[in-house]
C-alpha positions in Angstrom: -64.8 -150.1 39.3 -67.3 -147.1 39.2 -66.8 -145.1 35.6 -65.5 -141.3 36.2 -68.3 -139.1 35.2 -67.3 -135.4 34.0 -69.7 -132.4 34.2 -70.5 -131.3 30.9 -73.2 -128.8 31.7 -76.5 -128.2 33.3 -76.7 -131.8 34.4 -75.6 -133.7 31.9 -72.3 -135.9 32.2 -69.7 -138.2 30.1 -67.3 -140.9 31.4 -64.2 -138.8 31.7 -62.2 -142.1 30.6 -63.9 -142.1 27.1 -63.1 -138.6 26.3 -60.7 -138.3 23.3 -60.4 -134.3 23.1 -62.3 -131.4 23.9 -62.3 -128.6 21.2 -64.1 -125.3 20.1 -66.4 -125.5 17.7 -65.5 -122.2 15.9 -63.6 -123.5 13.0 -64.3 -125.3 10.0 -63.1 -128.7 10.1 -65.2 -128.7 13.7 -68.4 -127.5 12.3 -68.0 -130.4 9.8 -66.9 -132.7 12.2 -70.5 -131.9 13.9 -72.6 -132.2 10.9 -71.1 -136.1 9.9 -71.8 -137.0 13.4 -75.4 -135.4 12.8 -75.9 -137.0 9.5 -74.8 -140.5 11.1 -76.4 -140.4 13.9 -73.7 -140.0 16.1 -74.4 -137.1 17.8 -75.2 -136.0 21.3 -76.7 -132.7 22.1 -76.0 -131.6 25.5 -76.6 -127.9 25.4 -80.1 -128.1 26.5 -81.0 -125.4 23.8 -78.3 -123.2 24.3 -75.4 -122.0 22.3 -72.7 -124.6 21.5 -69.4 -123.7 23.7 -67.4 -127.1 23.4 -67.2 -130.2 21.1 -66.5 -133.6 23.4 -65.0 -136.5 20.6 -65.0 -139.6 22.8 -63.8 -143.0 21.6 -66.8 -144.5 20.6 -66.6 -142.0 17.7 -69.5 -139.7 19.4 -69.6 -136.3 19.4 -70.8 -134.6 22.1 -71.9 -130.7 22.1 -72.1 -129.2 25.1 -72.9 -125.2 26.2 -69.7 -124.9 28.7 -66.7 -123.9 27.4 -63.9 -126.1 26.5 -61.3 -124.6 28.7 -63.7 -125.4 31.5 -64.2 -128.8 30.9 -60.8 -129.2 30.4 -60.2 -127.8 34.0 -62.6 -130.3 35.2 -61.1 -132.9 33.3 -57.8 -132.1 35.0 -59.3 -132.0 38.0 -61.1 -135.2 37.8 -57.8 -137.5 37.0 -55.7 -135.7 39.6 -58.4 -136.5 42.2 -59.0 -140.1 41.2 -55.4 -140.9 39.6 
């Protein structure tokens, strides 16, 4: 079975089955959320030099930044599993 792939931004994507949640990274807790994953080596930067929008935690414990915001992944998110069940 061929993985769901979600857009995360200027052509970049992440199976949409291995995301756990996608938040802002405005607040505390996020911003340290991004710098373990930095320090460990778990981190993915997807915003191709621009301004983080969205944090992407999948299940593998990766953290994924990306420069769309999370309301619009989210939408695409939606839109993925209604379209492929």
């Amino acid at each position: 079975m061929e993985p769901n792939l979600l857009n995360i931004g200027f052509g970049s994507t992440a199976v949409a089955d291995r995301v756990v949640a996608i938040v802002s990274p405005n607040s505390a807790p996020m911003k340290r959320l991004k710098d373990d994953a930095k320090k460990d080596q778990r981190l993915i930067d997807a915003t191709h030099g621009r301004r983080t929008r969205s944090i992407i935690i999948m299940d593998s414990n990766h953290i994924i930044l990306s420069a769309i915001q999370a309301e619009t992944i989210s939408q695409r998110f939606t839109l993925l599993k209604e379209n492929n069940g």
